[in-house]
C-alpha positions in Angstrom: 22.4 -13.4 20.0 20.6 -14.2 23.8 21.4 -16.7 24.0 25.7 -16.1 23.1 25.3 -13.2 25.1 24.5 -14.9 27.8 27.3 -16.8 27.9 29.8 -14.3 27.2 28.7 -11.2 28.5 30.4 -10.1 31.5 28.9 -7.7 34.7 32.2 -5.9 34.5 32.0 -5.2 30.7 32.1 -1.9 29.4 28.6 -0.1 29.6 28.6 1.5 26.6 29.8 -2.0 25.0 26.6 -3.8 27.1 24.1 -0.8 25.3 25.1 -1.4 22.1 24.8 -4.9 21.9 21.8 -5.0 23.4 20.3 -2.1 21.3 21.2 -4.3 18.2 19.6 -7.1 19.7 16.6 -5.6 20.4 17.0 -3.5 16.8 17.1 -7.1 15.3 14.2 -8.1 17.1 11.7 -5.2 15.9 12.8 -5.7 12.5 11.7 -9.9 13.0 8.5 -8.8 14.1 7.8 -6.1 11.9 8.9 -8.7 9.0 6.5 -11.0 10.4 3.3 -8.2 10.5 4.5 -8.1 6.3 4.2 -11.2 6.3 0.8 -11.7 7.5 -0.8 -8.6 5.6 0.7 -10.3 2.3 -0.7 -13.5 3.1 -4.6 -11.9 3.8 -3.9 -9.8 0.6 -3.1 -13.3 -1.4 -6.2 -14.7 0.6 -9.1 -11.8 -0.9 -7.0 -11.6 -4.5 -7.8 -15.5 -4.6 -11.5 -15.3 -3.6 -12.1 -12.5 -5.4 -10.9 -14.2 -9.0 -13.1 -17.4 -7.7 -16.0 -15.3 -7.6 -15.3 -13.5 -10.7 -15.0 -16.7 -12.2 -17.9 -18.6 -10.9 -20.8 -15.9 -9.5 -19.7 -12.9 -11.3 -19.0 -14.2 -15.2 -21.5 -13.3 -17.4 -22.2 -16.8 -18.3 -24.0 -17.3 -14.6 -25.7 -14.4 -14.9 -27.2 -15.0 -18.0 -28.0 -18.9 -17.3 -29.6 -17.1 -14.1 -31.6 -14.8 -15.7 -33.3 -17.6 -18.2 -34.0 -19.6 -15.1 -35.7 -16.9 -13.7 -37.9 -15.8 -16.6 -38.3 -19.7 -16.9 -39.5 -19.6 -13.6 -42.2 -16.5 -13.9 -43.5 -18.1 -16.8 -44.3 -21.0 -15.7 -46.1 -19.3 -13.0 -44.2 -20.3 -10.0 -43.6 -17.3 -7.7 -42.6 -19.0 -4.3 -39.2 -18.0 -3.4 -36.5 -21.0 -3.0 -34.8 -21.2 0.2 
């Protein structure tokens, strides 16, 4: 739309005619950008759902925690209290 109006647009054009298509220019081009802030948000959202079912399905299931747990009592009985690190 620049760049047609460029072409096209004339100095001695009606004002009212230059305000209006400029106003929907610029109407379009806050709607592009505010489309493109969406955009982004839904992306990070996608992003933390994705880590947070990787975590829930690796660190947080019970199966870790239990298998962690037996190492650890496995680890106090045998008497070994350094921490690893």
């Amino acid at each position: 739309m620049a760049w047609y109006g460029a072409g096209t647009l004339r100095v001695d054009a009606s004002p009212l005619f230059l305000f209006a298509y400029w106003g929907i220019f610029l109407g379009l081009l806050v709607v592009v950008f505010f489309t493109v802030l969406l955009d982004i948000r839904f992306i990070r959202l996608q992003y933390r759902l994705g880590e947070r079912e990787i975590f829930h399905s690796t660190l947080g299931s019970e199966d870790f925690r239990r298998a962690l747990g037996q190492a650890q009592q496995q680890r106090k009985e045998a008497g070994d209290e350094t921490p690893e690190g």
